[in-house]
Structures are given as structure tokens and as C-alpha cells.
OpenMM code with the backbone's topology and positions (N, CA, C; nanometers):
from openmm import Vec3, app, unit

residues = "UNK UNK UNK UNK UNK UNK UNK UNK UNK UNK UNK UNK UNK UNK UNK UNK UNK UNK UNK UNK UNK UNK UNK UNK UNK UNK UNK UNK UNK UNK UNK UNK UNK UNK UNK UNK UNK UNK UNK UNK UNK UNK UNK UNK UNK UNK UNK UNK UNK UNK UNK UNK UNK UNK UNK UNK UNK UNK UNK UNK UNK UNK UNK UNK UNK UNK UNK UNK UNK UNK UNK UNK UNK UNK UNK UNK UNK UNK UNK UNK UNK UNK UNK UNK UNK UNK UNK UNK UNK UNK UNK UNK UNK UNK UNK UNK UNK UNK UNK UNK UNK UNK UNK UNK UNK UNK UNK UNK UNK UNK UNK UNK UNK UNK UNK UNK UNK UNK UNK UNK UNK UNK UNK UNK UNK UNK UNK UNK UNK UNK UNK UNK UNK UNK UNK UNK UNK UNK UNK".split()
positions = [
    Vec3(0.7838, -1.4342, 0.6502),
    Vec3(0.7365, -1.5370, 0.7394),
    Vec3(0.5879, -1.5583, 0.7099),
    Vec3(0.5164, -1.6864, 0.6727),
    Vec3(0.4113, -1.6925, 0.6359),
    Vec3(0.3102, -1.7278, 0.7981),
    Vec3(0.2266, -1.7257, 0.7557),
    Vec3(0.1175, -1.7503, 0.8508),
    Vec3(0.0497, -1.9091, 0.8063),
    Vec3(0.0513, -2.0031, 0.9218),
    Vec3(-0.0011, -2.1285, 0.7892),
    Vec3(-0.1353, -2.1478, 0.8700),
    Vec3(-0.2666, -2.1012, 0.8386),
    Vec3(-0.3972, -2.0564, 0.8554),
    Vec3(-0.4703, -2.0475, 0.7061),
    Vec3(-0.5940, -2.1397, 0.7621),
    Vec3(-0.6899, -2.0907, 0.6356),
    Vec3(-0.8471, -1.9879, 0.7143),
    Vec3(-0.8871, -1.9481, 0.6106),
    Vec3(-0.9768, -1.8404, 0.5873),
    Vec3(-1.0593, -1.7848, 0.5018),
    Vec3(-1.1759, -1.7672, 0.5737),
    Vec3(-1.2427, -1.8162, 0.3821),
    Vec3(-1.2792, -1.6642, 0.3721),
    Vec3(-1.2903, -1.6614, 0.1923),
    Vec3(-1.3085, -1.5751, 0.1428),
    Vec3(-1.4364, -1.4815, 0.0627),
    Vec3(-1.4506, -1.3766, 0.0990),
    Vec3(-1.5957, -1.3324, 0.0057),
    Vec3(-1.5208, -1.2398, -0.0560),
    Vec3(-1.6407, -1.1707, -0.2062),
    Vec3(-1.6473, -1.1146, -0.2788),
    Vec3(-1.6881, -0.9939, -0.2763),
    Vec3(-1.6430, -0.8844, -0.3078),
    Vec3(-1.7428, -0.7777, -0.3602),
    Vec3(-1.6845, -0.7438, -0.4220),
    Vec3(-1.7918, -0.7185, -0.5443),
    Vec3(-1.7306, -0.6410, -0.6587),
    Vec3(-1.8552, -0.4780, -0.6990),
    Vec3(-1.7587, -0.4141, -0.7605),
    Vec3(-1.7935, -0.2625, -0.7326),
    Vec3(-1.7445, -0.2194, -0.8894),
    Vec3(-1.8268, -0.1351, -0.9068),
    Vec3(-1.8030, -0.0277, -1.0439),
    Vec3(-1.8255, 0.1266, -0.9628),
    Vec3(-1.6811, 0.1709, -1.0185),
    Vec3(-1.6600, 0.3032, -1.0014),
    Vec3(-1.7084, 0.3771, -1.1246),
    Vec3(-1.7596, 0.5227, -1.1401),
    Vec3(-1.8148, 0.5866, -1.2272),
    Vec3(-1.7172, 0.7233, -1.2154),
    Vec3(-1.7211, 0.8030, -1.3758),
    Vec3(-1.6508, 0.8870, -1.3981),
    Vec3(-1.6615, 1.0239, -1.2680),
    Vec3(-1.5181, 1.0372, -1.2616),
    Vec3(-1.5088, 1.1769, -1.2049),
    Vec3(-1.4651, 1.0793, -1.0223),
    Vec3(-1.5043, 0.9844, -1.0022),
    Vec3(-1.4616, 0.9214, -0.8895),
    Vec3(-1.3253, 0.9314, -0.8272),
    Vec3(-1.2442, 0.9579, -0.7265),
    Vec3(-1.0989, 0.8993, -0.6996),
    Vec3(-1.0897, 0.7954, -0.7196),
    Vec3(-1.0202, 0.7221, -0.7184),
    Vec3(-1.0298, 0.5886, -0.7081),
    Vec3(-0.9727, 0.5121, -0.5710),
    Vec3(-0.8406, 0.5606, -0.5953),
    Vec3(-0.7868, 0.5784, -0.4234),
    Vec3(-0.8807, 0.5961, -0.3094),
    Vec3(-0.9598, 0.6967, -0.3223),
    Vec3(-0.9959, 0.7549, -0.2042),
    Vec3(-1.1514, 0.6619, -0.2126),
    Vec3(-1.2335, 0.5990, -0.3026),
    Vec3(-1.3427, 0.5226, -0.3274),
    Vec3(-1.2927, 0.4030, -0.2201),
    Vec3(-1.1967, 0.3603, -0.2693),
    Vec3(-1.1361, 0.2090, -0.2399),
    Vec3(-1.1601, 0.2112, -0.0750),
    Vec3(-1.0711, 0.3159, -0.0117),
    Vec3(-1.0802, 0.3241, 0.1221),
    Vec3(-1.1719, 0.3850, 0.1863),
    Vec3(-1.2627, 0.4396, 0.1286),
    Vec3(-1.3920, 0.4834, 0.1719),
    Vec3(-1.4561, 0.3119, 0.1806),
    Vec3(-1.4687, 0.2384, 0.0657),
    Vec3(-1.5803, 0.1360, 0.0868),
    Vec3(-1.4636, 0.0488, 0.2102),
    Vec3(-1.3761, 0.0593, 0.2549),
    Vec3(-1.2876, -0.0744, 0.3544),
    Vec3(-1.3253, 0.0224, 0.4500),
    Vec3(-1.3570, 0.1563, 0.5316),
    Vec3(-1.4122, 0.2035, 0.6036),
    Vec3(-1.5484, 0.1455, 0.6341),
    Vec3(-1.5781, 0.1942, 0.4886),
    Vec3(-1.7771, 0.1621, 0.5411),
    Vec3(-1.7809, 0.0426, 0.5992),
    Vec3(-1.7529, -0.0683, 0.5083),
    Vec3(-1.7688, -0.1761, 0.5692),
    Vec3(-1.7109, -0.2987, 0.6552),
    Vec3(-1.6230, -0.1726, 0.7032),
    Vec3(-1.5278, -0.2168, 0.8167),
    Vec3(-1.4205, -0.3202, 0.7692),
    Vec3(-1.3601, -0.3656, 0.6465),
    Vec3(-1.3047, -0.4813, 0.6210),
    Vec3(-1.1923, -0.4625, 0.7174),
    Vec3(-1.1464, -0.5675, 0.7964),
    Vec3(-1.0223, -0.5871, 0.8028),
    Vec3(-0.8611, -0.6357, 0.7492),
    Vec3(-0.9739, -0.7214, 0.6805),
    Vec3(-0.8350, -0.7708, 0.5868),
    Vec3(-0.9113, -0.7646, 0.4237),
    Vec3(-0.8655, -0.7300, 0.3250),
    Vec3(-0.8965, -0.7570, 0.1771),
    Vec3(-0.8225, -0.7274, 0.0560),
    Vec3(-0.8089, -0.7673, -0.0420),
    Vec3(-0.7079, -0.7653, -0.1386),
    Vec3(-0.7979, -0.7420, -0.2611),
    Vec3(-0.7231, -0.6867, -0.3617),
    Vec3(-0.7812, -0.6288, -0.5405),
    Vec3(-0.7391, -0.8105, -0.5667),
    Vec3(-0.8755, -0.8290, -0.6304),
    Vec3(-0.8642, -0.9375, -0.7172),
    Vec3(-0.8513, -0.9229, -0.8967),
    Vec3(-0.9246, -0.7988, -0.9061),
    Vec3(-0.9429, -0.7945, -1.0759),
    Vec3(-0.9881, -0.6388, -1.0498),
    Vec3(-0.8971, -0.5627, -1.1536),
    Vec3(-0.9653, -0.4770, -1.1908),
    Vec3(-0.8975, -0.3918, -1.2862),
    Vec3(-1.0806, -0.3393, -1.4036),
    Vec3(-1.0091, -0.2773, -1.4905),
    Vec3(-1.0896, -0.1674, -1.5398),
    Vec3(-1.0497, -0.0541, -1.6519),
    Vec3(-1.0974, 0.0370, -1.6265),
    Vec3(-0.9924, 0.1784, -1.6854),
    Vec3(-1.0212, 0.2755, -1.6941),
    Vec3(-1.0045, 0.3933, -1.7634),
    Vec3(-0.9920, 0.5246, -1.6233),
    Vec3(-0.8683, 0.5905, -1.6291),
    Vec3(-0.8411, 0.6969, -1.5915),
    Vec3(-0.8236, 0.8537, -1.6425),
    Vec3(-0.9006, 0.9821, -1.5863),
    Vec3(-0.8605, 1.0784, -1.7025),
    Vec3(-0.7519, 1.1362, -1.6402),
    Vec3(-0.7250, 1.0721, -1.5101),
    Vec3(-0.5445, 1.1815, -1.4306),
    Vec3(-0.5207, 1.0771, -1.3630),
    Vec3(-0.3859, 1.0220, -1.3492),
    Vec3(-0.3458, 0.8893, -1.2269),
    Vec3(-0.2468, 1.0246, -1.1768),
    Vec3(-0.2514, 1.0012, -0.9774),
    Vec3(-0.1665, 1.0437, -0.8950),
    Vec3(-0.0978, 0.9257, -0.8492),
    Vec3(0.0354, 0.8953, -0.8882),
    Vec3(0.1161, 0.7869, -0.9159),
    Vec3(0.2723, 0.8390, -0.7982),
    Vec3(0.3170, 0.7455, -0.6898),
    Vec3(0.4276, 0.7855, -0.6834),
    Vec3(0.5434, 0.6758, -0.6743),
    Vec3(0.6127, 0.7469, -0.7957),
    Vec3(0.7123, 0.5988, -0.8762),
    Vec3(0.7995, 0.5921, -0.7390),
    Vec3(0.8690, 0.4487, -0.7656),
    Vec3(0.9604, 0.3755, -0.6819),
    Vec3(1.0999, 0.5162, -0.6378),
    Vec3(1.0837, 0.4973, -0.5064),
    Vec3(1.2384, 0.5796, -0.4328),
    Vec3(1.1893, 0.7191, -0.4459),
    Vec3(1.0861, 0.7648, -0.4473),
    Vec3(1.0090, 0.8561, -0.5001),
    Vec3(0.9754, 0.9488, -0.3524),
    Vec3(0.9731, 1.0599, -0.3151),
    Vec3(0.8957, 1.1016, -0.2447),
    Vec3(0.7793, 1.1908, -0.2524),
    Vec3(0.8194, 1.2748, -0.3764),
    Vec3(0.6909, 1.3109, -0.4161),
    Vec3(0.5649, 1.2144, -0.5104),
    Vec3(0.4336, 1.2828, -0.5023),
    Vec3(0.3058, 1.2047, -0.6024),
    Vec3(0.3525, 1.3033, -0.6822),
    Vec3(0.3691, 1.2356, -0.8637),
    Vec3(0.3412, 1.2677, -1.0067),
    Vec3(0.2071, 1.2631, -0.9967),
    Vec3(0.1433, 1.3755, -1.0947),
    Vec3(0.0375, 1.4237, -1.1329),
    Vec3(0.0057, 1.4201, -1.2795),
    Vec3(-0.0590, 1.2996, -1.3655),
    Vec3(0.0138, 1.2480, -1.5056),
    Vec3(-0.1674, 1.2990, -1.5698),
    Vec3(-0.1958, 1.3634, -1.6378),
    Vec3(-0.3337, 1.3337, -1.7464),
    Vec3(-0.3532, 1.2685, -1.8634),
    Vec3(-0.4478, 1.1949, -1.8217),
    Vec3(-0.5179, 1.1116, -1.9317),
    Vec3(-0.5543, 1.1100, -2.0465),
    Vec3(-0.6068, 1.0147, -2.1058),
    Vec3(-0.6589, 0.8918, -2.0016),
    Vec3(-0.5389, 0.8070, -2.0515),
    Vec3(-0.5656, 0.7177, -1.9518),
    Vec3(-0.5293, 0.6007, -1.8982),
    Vec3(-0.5909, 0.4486, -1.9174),
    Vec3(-0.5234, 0.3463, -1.9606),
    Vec3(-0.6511, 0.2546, -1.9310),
    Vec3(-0.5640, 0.1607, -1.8381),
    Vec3(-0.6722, 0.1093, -1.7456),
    Vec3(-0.5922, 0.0172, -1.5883),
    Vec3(-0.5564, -0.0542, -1.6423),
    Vec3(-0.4337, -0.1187, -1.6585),
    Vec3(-0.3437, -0.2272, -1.7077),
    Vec3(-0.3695, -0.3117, -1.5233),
    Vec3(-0.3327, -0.3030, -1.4560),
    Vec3(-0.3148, -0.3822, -1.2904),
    Vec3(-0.3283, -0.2866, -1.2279),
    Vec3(-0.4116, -0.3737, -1.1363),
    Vec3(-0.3926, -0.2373, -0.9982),
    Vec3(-0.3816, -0.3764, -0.8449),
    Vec3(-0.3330, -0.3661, -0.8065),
    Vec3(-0.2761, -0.4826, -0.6814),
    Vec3(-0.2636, -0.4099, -0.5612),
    Vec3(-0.2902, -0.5303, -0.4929),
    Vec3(-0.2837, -0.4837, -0.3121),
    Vec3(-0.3668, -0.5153, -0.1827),
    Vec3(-0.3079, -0.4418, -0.0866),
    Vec3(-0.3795, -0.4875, 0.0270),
    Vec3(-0.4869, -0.3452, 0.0803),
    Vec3(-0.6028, -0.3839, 0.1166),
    Vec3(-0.7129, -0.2690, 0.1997),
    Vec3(-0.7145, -0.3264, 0.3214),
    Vec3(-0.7356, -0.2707, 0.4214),
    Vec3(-0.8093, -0.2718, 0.5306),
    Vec3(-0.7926, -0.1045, 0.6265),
    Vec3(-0.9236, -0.1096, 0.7391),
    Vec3(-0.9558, -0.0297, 0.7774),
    Vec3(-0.8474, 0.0577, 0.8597),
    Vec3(-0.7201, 0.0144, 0.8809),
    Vec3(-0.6130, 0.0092, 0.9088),
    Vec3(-0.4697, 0.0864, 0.8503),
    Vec3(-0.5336, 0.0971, 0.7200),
    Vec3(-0.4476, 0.1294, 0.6318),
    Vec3(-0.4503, 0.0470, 0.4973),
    Vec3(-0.4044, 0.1193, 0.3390),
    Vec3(-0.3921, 0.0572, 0.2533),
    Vec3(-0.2911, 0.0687, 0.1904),
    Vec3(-0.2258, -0.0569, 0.1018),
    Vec3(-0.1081, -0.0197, 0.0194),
    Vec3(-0.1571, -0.1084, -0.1505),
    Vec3(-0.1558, -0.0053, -0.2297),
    Vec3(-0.1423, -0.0857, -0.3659),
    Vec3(-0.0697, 0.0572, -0.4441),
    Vec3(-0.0864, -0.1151, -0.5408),
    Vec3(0.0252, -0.0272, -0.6817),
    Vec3(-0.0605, -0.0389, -0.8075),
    Vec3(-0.0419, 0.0566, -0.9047),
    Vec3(-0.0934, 0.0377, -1.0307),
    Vec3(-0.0173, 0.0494, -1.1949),
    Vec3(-0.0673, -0.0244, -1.2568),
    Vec3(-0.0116, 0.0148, -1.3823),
    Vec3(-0.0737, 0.0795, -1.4999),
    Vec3(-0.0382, 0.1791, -1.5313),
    Vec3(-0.1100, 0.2249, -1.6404),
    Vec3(-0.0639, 0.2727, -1.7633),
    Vec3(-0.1477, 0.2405, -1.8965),
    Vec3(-0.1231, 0.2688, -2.0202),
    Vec3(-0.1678, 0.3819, -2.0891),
    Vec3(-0.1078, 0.4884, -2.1688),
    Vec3(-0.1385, 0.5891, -2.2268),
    Vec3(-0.1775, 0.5599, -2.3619),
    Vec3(-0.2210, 0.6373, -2.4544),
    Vec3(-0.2782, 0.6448, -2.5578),
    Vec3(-0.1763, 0.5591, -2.6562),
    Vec3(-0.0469, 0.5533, -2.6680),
    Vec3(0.0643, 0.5073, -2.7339),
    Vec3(0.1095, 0.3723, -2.6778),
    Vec3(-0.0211, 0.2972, -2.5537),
    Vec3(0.0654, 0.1841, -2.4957),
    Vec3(0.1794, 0.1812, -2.4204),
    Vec3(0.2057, 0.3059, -2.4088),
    Vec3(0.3246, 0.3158, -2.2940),
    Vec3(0.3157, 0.3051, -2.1475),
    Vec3(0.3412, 0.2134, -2.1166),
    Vec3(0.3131, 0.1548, -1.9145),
    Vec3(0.3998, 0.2918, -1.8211),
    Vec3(0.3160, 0.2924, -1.7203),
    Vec3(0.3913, 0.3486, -1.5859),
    Vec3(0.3170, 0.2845, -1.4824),
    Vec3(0.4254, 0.2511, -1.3812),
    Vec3(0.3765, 0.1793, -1.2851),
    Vec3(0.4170, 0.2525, -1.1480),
    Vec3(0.3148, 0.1992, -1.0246),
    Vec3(0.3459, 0.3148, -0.9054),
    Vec3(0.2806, 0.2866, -0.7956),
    Vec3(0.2515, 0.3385, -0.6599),
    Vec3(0.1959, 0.3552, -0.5844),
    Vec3(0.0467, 0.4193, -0.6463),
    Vec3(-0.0707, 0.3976, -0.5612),
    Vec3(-0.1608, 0.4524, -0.6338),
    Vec3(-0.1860, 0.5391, -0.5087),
    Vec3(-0.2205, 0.6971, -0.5522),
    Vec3(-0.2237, 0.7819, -0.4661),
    Vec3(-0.3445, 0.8835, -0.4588),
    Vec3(-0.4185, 0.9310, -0.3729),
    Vec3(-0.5268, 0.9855, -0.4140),
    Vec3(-0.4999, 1.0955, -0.5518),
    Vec3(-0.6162, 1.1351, -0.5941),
    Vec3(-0.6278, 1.2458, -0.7214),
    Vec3(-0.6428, 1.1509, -0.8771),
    Vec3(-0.6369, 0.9997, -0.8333),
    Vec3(-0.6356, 0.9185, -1.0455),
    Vec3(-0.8140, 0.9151, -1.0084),
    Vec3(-0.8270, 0.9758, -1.1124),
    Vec3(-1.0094, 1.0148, -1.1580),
    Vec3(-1.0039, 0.9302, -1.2844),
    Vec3(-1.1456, 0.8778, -1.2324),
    Vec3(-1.1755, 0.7866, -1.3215),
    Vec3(-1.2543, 0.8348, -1.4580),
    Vec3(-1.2349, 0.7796, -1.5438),
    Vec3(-1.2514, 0.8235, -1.6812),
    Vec3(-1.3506, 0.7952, -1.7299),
    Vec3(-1.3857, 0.6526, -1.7687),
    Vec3(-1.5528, 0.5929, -1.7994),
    Vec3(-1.5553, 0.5380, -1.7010),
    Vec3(-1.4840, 0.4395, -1.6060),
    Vec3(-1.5260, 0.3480, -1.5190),
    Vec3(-1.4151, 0.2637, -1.4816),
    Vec3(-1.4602, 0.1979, -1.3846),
    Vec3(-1.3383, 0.0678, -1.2972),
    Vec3(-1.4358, -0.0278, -1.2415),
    Vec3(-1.3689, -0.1452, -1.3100),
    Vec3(-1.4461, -0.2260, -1.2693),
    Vec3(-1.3996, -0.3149, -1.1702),
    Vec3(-1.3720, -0.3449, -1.0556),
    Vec3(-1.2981, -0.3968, -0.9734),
    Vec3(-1.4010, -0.5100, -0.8625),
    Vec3(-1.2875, -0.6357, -0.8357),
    Vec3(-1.3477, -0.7385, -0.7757),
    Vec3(-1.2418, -0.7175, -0.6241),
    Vec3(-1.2799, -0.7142, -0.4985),
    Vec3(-1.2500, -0.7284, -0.3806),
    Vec3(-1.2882, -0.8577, -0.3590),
    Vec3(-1.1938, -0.9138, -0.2540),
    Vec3(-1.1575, -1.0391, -0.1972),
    Vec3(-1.1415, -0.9481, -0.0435),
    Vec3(-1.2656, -1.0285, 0.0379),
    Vec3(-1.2656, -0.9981, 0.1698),
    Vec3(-1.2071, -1.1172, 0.2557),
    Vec3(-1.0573, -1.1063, 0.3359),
    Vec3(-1.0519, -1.2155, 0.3894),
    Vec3(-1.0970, -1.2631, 0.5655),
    Vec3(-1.1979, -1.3252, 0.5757),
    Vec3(-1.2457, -1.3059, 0.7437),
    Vec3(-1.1634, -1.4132, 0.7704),
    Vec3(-1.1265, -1.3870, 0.8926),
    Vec3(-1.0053, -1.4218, 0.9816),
    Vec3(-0.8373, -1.3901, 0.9885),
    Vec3(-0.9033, -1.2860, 0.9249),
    Vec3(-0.7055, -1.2096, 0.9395),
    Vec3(-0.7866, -1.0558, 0.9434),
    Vec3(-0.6365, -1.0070, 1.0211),
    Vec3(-0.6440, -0.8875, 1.0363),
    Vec3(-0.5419, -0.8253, 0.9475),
    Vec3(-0.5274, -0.6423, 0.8707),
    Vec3(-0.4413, -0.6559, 0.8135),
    Vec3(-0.4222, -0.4720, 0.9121),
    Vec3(-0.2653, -0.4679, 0.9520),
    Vec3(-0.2585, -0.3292, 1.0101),
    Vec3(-0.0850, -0.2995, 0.9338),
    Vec3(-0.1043, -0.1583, 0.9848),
    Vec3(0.0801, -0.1528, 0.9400),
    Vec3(0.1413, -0.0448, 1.0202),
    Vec3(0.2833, -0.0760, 1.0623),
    Vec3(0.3332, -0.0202, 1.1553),
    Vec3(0.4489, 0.0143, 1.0637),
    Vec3(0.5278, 0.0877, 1.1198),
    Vec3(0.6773, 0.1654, 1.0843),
    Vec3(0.7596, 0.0551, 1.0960),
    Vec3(0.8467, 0.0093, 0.9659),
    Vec3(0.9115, -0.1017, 0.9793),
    Vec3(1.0715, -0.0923, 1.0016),
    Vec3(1.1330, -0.0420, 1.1213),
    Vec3(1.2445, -0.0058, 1.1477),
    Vec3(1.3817, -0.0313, 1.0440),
    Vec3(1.3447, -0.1398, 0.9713),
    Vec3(1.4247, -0.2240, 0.8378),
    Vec3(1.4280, -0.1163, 0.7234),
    Vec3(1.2708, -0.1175, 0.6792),
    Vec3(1.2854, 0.0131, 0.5580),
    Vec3(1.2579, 0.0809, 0.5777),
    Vec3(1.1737, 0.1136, 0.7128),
    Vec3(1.1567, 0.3001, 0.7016),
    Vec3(1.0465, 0.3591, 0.7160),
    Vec3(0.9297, 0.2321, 0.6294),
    Vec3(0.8510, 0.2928, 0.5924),
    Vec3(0.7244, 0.1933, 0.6506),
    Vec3(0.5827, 0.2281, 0.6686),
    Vec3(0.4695, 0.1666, 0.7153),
    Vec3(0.4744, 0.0048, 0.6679),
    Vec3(0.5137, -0.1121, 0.6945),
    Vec3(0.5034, -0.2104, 0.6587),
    Vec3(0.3254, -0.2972, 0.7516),
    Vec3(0.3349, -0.3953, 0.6508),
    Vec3(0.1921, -0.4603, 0.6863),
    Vec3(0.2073, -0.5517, 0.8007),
    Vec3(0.1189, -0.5600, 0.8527),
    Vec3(0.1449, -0.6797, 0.9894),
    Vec3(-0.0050, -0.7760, 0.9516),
    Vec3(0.0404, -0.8797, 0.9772),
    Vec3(-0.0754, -0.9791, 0.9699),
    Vec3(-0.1060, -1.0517, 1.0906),
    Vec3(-0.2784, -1.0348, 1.1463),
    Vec3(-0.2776, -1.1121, 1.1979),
    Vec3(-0.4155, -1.2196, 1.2558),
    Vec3(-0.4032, -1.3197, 1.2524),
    Vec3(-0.5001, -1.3991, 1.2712),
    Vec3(-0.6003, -1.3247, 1.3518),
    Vec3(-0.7473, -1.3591, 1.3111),
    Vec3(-0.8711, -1.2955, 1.4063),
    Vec3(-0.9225, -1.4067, 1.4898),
] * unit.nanometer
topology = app.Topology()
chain = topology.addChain("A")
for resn in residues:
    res = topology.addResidue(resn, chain)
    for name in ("N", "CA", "C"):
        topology.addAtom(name, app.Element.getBySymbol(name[0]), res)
């Protein structure tokens, strides 16, 4: 069900440096600066361990590097976050996943945030699948 609302959008963009989480960076800066609603616009970048947990999955894989960020997608807010990432090994071989704390960054990530003011983004237990789904809602 869409929401038919506009809302304008800002930027921040951020470079992560080696030895960083990345996970745990991401939601540290939607803490600090309180975002409520914001989404990965671009980002790319080198991992020396991704904590990845593949689809139907309940445990986090623990994979070493490096890595280089093929995609990383999703939603932040102070509320809770959900993204996924893809990543390539030395041979070009993709794995894709939940991104979970423990992927340390390798040389760097270069990533663009899209802050959206006038939405809120939260997530509740979605009786359907099971699991924390997103709720949207106008500010």
C-alpha cells in the first residue's frame, strides 16, 4: 500500500575508514542525528570480514575478506534498520544478505544517505511473516 505524499530530500554522505563496522557506523550516525526516515543511496567500498545472514537463515555467517561492496540497500531510522548487501570475493564471486554487525571495513566505504523529512520510518512484528516489518508514516 503506497503512501501518495511528497517530501523532500537531503543528503549526507560519509566515508567509513578501515577497521570500522559498518553496520553498527550506519546506526550509530541515524542515532546521532536522530534521522527518522533515510535510505542508502550509493555506496561503495571494501570489506576485510562481512557478517551476512543469507535468506531463511537464522543464524549470521561470519565470511573473511576482503570483499569489495557490490550494493548495499535499505532503510535507517532511529527506530530500527533493515538492509541487505552484496558482496564480491577475490574470484568475483557474489553473496548476498542481510547486513549484520561484525563486516569491517577494509580500505573504506563510501556511502551517500538520503534523509527523508516528513516520514517516519518504525517497525513492528508483522503477524503475516513473523518478522519486524517497516511501518511508514507521514510526519
Amino acid at each position: 500500500m503506497g503512501l501518495n505524499r511528497t517530501a523532500t530530500m537531503k543528503s549526507h554522505p560519509v566515508r567509513l575508514k578501515p577497521g570500522e563496522d559498518l553496520k553498527a557506523a550506519l546506526d550509530h550516525l541515524t542515532q546521532i542525528h536522530r534521522w527518522k526516515a533515510s535510505s542508502i543511496v550509493s555506496a561503495v567500498g571494501s570489506l576485510s570480514e562481512v557478517a551476512i545472514r543469507f535468506a531463511n537463515q537464522n543464524e549470521v555467517s561470519k565470511l573473511k575478506g576482503p570483499f569489495e561492496i557490490v550494493a548495499l540497500s535499505g532503510t535507517l531510522s532511529s527506530n530500527g534498520s533493515h538492509l541487505h548487501i552484496a558482496v564480491s570475493d577475490k574470484e568475483g564471486v557474489m553473496i548476498g544478505g542481510h547486513l549484520k554487525e561484525g563486516s569491517l571495513i577494509y580500505t573504506t566505504a563510501e556511502i551517500v544517505i538520503a534523509i527523508l523529512d516528513g516520514w517516519e520510518f518504525s517497525r513492528e512484528i508483522d503477524p503475516e511473516s513473523g518478522y519486524q516489518e517497516l511501518l511508514i508514516k507521514p510526519t
